[in-house]
N, C-alpha and C positions, 0 to 999 in steps of 0.2 A: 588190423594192424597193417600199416602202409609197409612193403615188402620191396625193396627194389632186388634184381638178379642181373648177376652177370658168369660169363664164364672162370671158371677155376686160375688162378695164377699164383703160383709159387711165388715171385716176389712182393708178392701182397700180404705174405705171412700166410696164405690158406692152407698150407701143407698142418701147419699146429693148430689151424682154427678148425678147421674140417675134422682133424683127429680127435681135437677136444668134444669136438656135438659129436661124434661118435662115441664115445667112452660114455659121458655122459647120458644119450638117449638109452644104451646096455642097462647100465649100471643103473640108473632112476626110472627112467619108461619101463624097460625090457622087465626090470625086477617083479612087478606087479603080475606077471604073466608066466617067468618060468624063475626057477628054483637057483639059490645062489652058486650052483657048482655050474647048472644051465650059461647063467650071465658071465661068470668067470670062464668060460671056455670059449663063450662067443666073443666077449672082450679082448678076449688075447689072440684068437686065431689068424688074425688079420696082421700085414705088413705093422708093426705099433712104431717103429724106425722111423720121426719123422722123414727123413730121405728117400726112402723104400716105400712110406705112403706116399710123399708127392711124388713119386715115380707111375705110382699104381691111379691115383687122383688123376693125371695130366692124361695118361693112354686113356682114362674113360671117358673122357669129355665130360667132364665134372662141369657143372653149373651150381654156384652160391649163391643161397638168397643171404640178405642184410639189413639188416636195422636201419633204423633211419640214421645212428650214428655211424654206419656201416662197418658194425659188428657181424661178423657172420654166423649165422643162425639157425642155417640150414643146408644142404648140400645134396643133391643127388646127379643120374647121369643116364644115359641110355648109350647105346651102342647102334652101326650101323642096321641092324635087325631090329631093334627094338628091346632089346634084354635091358631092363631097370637093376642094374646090379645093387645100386644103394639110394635109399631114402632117409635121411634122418634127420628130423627137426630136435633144435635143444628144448628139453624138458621147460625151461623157462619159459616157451611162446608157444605151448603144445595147442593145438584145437584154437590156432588166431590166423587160419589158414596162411601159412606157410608152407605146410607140403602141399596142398592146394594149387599154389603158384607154382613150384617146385615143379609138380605135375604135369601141368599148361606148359610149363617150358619143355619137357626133357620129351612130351608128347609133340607139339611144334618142331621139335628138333628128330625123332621119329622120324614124321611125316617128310623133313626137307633130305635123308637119308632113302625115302621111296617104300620104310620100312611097311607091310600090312598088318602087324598087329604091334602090340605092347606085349613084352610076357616079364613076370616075376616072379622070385621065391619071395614070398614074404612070410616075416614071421605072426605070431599069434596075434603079436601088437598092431602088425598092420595091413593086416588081412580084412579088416572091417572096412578100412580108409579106402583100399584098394576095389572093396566090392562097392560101393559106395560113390564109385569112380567108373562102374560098367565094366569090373575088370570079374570074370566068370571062373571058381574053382575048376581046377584041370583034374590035378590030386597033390595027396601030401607026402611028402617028402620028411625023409628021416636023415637028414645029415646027423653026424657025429666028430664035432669039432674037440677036438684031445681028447675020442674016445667017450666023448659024454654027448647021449643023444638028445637030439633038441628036434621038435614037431618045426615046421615049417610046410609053406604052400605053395603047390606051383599055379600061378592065375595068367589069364589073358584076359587080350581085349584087342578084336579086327579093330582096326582103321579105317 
């Protein structure tokens, strides 16, 4: 699937497109993997305000992938370290490498920050993608988003 990406911009509408593939990948991807009280707690825990997410989207340096109608359809971000705080493709283009791309980008942008490795939580869903990627289990992490525990991973990958 031809992918284009660019950076995150609020008057673009990506503040509601961004939020949307996130609800979305929870609530349909994430469902197959952990338990509906699980997806319900991880769906809500997050800024859901779209103002308050494009607040939180813009500080990460959020980069969008896009359709070729440039529908946005993916989203993820790294930080100056290298911390992958979010990945998420919409369930619609799952496994048409778009996090793939997602990857190459937020890694290239890593690298121009000086960062040495890659590191993530990821969850159960995409703990495969990420190994799959050279990225190496650390251990697992038990967050507790409203109280209700959910497995997740911490992984790396030097640069």
């Amino acid at each position: 699937m031809p992918v284009t990406l660019r950076a995150y911009d609020p008057s673009k509408g990506d503040a509601e497109a961004t939020l949307a593939v996130f609800r979305r990948a929870i609530r349909l991807t994430a469902s197959s993997a952990y338990t509906p009280e699980q997806v319900e707690a991880w769906a809500t825990v997050v800024d859901l305000d779209p103002p308050q997410w494009a607040i939180r989207r813009e500080r990460a340096e959020t980069v969008v992938a896009l359709a070729g109608d440039d529908t946005v359809i993916g989203f993820s971000d790294t930080d100056q370290h290298g911390y992958i705080d979010m990945m998420f493709v919409d369930p619609s283009v799952g496994r048409q490498g778009v996090a793939t791309a997602l990857l190459a980008e937020v890694t290239r942008r890593a690298h121009g920050h000086h960062a040495v490795e890659l590191t993530t939580h990821a969850s159960l869903i995409a703990r495969p993608f990420f190994e799959r990627h050279g990225f190496v289990f650390v251990e697992e992490l038990r967050p507790a988003p409203q109280g209700v525990a959910m497995p997740s991973f911490a992984l790396r990958k030097p640069l």
